[in-house]
FISEFI-5059 format. One line per field, with one value per residue: residue in one letter; x, z, y of N, C-alpha, C in turn; residue number from 1. Coordinates in steps of 0.2 Angstrom, whole numbers, plus 5000, padded with zeros to 4 digits. Atoms other than C-alpha are relative to their C-alpha. Layout:
N
type	a, ...
n_east	X, ...
n_up	Z, ...
n_north	Y, ...
ca_east	X, ...
ca_up	Z, ...
ca_north	Y, ...
c_east	X, ...
c_up	Z, ...
c_north	Y, ...
seq	NUM, ...
This chain:
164
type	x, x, x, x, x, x, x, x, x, x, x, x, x, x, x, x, x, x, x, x, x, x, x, x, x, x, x, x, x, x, x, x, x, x, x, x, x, x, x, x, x, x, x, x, x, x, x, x, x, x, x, x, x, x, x, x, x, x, x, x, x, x, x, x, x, x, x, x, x, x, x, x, x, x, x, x, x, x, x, x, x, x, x, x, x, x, x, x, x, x, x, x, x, x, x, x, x, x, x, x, x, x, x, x, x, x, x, x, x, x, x, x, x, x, x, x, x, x, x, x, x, x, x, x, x, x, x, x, x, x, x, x, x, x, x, x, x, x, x, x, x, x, x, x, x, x, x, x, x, x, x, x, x, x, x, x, x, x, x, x, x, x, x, x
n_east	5004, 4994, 5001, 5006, 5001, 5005, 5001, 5008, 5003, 5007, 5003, 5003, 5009, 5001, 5006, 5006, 4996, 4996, 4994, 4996, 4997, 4997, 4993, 4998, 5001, 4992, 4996, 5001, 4998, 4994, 4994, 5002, 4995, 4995, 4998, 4997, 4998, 4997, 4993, 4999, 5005, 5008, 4999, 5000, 5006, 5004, 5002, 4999, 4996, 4994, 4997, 4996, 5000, 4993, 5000, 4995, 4998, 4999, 5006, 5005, 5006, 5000, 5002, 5004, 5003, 5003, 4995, 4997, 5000, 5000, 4995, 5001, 4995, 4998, 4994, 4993, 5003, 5003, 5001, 5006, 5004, 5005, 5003, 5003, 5005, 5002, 4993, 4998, 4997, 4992, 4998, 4998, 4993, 4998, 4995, 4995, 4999, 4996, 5004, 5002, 4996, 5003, 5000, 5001, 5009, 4998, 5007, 5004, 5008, 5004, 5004, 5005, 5000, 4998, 4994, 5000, 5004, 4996, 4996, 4996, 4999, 4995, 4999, 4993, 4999, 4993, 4998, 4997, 4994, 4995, 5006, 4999, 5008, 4998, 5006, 4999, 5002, 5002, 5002, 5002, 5003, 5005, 5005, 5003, 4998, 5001, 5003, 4997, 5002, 5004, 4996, 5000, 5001, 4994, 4995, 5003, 4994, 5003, 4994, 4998, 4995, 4995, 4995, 4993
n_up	5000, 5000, 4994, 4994, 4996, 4993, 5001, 4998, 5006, 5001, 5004, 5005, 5000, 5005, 5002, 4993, 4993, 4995, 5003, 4996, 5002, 5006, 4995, 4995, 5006, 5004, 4996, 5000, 5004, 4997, 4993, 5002, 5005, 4999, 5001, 4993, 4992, 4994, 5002, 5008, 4996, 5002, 5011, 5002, 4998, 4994, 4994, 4994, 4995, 5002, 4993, 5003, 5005, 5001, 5009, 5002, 5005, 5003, 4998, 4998, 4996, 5000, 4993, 5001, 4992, 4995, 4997, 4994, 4994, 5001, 5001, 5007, 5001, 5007, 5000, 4998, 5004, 5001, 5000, 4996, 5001, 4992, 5004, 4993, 5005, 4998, 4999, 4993, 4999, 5001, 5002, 4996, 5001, 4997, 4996, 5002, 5007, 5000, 5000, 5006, 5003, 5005, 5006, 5003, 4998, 4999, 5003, 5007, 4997, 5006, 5002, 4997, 4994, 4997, 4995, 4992, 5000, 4999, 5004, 5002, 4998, 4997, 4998, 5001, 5005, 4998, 5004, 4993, 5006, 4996, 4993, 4995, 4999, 5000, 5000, 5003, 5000, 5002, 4994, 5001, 4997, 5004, 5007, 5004, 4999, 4992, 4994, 4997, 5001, 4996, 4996, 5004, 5007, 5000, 5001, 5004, 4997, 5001, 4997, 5008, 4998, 5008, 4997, 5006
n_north	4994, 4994, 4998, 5000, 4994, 4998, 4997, 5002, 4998, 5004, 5009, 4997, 5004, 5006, 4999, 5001, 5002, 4994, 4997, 5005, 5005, 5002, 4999, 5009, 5006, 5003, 4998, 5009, 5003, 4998, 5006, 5007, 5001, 5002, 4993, 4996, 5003, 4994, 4995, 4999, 4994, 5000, 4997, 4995, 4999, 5005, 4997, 5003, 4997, 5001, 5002, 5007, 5002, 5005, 4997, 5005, 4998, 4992, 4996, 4992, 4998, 4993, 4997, 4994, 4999, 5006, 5005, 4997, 5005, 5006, 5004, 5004, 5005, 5002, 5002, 4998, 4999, 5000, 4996, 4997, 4992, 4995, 4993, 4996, 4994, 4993, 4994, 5000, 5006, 5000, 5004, 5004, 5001, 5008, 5000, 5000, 5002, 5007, 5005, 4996, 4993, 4995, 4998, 4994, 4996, 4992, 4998, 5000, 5001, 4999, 4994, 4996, 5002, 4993, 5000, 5006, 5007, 5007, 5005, 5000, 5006, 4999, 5007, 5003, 5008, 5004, 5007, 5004, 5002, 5006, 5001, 4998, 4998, 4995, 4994, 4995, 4994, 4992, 4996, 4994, 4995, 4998, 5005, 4996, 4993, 4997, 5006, 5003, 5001, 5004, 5006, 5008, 4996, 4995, 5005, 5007, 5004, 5006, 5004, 5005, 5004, 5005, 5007, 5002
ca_east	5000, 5009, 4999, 4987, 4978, 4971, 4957, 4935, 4927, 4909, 4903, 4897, 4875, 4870, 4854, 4841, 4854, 4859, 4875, 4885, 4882, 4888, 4905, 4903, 4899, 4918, 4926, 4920, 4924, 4942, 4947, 4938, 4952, 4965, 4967, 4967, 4975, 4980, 4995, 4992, 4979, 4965, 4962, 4964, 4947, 4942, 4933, 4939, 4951, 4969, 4977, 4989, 4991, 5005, 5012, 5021, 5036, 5042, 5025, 5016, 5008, 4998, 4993, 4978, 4970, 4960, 4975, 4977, 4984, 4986, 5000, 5006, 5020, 5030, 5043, 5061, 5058, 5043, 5038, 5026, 5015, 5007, 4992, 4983, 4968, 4971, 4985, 4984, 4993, 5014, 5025, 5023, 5040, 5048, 5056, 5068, 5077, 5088, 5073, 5062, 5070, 5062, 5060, 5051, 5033, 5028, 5010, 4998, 4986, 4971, 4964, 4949, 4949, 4942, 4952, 4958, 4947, 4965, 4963, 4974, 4985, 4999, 5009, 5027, 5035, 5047, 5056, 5058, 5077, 5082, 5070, 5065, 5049, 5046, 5033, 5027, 5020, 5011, 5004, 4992, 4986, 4971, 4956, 4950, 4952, 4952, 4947, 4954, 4955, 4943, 4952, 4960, 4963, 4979, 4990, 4992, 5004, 5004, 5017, 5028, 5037, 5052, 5055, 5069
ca_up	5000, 4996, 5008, 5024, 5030, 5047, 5043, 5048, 5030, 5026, 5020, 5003, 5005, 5001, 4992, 5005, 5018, 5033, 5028, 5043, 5038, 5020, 5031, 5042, 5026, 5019, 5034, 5035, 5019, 5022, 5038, 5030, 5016, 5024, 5022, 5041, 5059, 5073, 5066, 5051, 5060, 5048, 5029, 5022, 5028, 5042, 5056, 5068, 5082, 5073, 5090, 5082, 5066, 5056, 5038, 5028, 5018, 5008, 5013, 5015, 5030, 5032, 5048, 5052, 5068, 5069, 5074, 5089, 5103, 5095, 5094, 5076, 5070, 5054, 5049, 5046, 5028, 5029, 5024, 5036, 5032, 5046, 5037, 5052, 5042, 5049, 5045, 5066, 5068, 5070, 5059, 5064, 5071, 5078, 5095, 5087, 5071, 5072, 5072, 5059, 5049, 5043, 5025, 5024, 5028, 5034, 5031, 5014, 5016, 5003, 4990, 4996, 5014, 5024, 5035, 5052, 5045, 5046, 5030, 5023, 5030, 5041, 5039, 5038, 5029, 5040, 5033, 5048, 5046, 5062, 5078, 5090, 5098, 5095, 5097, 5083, 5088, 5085, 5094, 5093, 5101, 5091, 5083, 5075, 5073, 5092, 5098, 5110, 5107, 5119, 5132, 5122, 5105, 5107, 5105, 5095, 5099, 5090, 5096, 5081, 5085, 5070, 5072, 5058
ca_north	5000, 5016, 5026, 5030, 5044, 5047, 5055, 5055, 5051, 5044, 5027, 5029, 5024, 5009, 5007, 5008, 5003, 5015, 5024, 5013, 4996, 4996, 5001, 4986, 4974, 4980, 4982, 4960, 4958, 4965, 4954, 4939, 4940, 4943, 4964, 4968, 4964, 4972, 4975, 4981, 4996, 5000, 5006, 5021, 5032, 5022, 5031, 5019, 5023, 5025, 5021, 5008, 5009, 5001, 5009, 4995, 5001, 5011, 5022, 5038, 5041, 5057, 5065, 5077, 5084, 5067, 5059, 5070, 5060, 5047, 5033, 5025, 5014, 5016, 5007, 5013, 5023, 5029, 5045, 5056, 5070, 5083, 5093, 5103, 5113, 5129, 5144, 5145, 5129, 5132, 5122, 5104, 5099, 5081, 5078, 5071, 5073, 5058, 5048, 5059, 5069, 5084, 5087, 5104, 5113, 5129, 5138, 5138, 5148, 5149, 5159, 5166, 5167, 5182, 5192, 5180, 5164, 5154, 5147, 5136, 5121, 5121, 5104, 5097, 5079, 5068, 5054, 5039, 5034, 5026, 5017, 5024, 5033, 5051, 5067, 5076, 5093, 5110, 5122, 5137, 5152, 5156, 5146, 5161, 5181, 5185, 5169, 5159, 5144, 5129, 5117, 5102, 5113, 5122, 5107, 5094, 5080, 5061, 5048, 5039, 5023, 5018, 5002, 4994
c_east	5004, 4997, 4993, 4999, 4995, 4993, 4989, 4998, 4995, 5000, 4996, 4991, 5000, 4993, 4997, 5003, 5001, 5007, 5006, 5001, 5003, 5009, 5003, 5002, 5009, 5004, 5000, 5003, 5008, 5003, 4998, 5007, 5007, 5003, 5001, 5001, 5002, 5006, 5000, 4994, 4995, 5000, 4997, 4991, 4996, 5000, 5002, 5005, 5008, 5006, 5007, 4999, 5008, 5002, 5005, 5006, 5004, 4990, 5001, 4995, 4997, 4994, 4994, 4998, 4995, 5005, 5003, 4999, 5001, 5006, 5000, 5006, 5001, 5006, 5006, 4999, 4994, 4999, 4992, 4997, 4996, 4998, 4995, 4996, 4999, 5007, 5001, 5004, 5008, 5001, 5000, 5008, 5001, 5003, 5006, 5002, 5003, 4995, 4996, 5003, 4995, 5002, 4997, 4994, 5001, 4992, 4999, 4993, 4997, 4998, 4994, 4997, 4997, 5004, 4997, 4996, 5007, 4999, 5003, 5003, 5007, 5003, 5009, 5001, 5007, 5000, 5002, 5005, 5002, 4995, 5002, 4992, 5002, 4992, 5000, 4995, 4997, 4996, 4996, 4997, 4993, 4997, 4995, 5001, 4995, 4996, 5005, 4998, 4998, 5006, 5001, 5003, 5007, 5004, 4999, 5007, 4998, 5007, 5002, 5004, 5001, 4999, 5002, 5000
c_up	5000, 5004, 5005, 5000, 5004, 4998, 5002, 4990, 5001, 4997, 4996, 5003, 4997, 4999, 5005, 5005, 5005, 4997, 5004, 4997, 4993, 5001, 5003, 4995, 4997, 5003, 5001, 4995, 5001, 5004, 4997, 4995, 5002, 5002, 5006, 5005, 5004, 4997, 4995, 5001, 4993, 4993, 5001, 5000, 5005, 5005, 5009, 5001, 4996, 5005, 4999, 4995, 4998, 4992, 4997, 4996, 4996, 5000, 5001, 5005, 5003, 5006, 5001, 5006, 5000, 5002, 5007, 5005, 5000, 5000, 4992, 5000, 4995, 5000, 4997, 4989, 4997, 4997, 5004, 5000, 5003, 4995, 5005, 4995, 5003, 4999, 5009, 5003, 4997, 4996, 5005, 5004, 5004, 5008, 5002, 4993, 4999, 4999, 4991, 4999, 4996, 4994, 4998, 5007, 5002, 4997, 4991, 5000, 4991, 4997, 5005, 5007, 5004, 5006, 5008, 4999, 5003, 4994, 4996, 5005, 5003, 5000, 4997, 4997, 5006, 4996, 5009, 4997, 5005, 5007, 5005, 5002, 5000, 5000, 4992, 5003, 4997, 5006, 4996, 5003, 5000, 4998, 4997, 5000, 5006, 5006, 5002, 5000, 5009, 5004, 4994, 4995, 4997, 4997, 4997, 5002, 4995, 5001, 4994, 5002, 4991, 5002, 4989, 4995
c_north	5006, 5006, 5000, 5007, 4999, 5006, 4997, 4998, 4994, 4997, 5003, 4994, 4997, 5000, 4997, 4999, 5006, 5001, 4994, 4994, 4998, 5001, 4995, 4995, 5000, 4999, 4991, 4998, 5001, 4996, 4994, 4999, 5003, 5008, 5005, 4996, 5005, 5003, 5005, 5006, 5001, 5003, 5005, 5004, 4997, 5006, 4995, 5002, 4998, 5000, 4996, 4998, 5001, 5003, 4996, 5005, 4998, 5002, 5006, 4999, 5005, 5000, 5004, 5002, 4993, 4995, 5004, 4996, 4994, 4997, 4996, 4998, 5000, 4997, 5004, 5003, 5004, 5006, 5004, 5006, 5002, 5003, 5001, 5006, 5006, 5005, 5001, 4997, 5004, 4993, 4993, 4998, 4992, 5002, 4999, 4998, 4996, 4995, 5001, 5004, 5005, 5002, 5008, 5000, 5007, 5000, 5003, 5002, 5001, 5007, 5005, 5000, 5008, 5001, 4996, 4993, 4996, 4996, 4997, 4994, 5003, 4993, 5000, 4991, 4999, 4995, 4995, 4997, 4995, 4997, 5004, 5005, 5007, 5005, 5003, 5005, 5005, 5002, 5006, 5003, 5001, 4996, 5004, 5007, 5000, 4996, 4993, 4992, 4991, 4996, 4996, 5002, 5005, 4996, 4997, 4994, 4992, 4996, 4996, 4994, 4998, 4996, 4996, 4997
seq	1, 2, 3, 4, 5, 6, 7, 8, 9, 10, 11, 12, 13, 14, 15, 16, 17, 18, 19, 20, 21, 22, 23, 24, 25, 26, 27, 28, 29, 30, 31, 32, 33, 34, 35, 36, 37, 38, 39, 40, 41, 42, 43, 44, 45, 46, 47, 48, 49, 50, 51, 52, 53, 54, 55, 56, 57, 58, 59, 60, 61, 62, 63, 64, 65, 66, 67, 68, 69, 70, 71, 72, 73, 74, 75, 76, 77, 78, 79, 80, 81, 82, 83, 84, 85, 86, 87, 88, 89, 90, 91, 92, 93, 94, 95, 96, 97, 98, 99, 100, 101, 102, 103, 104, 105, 106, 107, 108, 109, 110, 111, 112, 113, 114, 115, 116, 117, 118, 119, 120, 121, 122, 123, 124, 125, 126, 127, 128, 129, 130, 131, 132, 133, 134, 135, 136, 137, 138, 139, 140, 141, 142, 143, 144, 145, 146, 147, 148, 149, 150, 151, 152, 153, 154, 155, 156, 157, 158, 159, 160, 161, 162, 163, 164
């Protein structure tokens, strides 16, 4: 699989079915053939809890604010992309570069944005080179022009384990 993304997305509707189970019915199909396990954390669009998910490689695996707080596992190789949907959001950064190495980022904000929306995408790329467990981070002040942003919302954090 050449990559993953953490991210909420909807079950396409199934005729006359509730939205849900046509979710469930692939999500069967899939471990019935062999396509998931613990280890191997969840398919690309899954709402389920990305707690422990697993990026084979050579991979991409791309980050977003629904991966806040969470724990993930790429192997040695991987490539990992942070995109945080808001110009508020500081460059993501690593805790450590020896483990991830930073490749770039920095803020992109949008066209047509008015003034203080924030929008636009704040995100960086590591490369995993050597094991080892590491932070990435952001932080921001703001969740809007002059608003402060709720309990929980400031920070973002998500735990990387390399392993070799």
């Amino acid at each position: 699989m050449s990559g993953r993304t953490i991210r909420d997305a909807a079950a396409p509707a199934g005729r006359g079915l509730p939205t849900p189970l046509p979710a469930l019915v692939l999500a069967a199909v899939l471990c019935a053939t062999g396509a998931c396990s613990s280890a191997s954390g969840h398919p690309t669009g899954s709402t389920a809890d990305p707690s422990s998910h697993t990026a084979a490689s050579p991979a991409t695996l791309t980050l977003d604010e629904h991966a806040l707080r969470t724990s993930v596992r790429v192997r040695s190789g991987t490539a990992v992309i942070v995109r945080l949907h808001s110009t508020y959001w500081s460059t993501p950064t690593t805790s450590d570069p020896g483990v991830l190495v930073p490749g770039g980022g920095g803020s992109s904000p949008t066209g047509s944005c008015p003034p203080g929306g924030g929008c636009g995408v704040a995100s960086a790329r590591f490369t995993a080179t050597h094991p080892g467990t590491v932070r990435i981070t952001a932080h921001r002040s703001s969740c809007g022009e002059a608003m402060r942003c709720p309990p929980g919302q400031s920070a973002y954090e998500v735990t990387v384990t390399v392993s070799g």
